[in-house]
N, C-alpha and C positions, 0 to 999 in steps of 0.2 A: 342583159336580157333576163328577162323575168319567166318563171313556168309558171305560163296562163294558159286555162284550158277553157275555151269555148266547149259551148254544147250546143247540138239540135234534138229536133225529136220526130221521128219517123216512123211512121205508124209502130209508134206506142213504144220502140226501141230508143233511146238515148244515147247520143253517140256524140266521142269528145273531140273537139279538134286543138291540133297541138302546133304552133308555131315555132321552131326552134332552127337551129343550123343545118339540119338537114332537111327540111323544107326549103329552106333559104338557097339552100346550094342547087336544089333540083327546079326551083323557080329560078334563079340566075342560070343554069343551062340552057335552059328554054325562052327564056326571054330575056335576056341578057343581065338586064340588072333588076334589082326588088322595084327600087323605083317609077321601071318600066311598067311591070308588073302592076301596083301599087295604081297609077295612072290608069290603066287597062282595066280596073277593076273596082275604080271609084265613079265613075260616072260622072265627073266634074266638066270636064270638057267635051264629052260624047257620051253617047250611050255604053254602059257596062256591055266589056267585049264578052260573053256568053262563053268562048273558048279556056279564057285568062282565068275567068271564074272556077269555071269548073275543075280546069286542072290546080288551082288553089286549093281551090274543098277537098278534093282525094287526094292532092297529097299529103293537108293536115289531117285527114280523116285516116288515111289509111298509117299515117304514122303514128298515129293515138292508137291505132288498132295493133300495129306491131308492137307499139308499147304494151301494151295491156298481153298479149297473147306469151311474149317475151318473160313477163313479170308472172307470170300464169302456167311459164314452162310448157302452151300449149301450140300448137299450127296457127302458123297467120296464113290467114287469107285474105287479100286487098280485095278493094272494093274498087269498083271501073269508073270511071268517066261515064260511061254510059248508064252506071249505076246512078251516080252524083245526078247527072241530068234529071233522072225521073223526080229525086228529092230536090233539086230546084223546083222542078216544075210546080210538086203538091206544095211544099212550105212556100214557093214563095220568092221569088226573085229580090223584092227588096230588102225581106226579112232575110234572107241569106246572106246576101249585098252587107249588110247593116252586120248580120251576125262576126262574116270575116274580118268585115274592116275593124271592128271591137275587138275582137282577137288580134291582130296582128298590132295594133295601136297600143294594147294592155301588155303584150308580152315584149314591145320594144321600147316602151317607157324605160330613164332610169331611175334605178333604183334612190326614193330618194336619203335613205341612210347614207349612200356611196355619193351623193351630187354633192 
């Protein structure tokens, strides 16, 4: 697994999103497997489930946010679903779509040093 950080940009703030095992683990709670997940959230065979998505984005978003506040010795504060929803809405449903699926694609490539 590679440290790949996506980014968006929300009214004028830049915000990173971070794919790693503990995202992985809190999507495998929630919907059983990444795959699932993965499926739910590419729009291949249905339309992008709006739920899957969302809870994808805050938990790479709010993990980059605990990263950074962690590294910073400062207060995390998560960001909600209901927060995520409203940045769907303004950027953009498939620009977001596109944004995760890049991310999660760039950080589970292997490495090819190690192939």
């Amino acid at each position: 697994m590679k440290d790949v950080n996506g980014k968006i940009e929300y009214k004028g703030k830049e915000y990173n999103l971070i794919f790693n095992l503990n995202v992985m683990e809190k999507i495998q709670e929630k919907f059983g497997t990444i795959d699932k997940w993965a499926e739910l959230t590419s729009g291949k065979n249905e339309e992008v489930n709006i739920k899957a998505l969302k809870y994808g984005f805050t938990e790479m978003l709010n993990e980059a946010l605990e990263i950074e506040a962690d590294d910073k010795g400062e207060q995390f504060t998560p960001i909600t679903e209901k927060q995520v929803g409203r940045m769907l809405t303004e950027i953009g449903l498939d620009k977001m779509q596109e944004t995760l699926q890049s991310t999660v694609v760039e950080s589970t490539k292997s490495d090819e040093k190690n192939a």
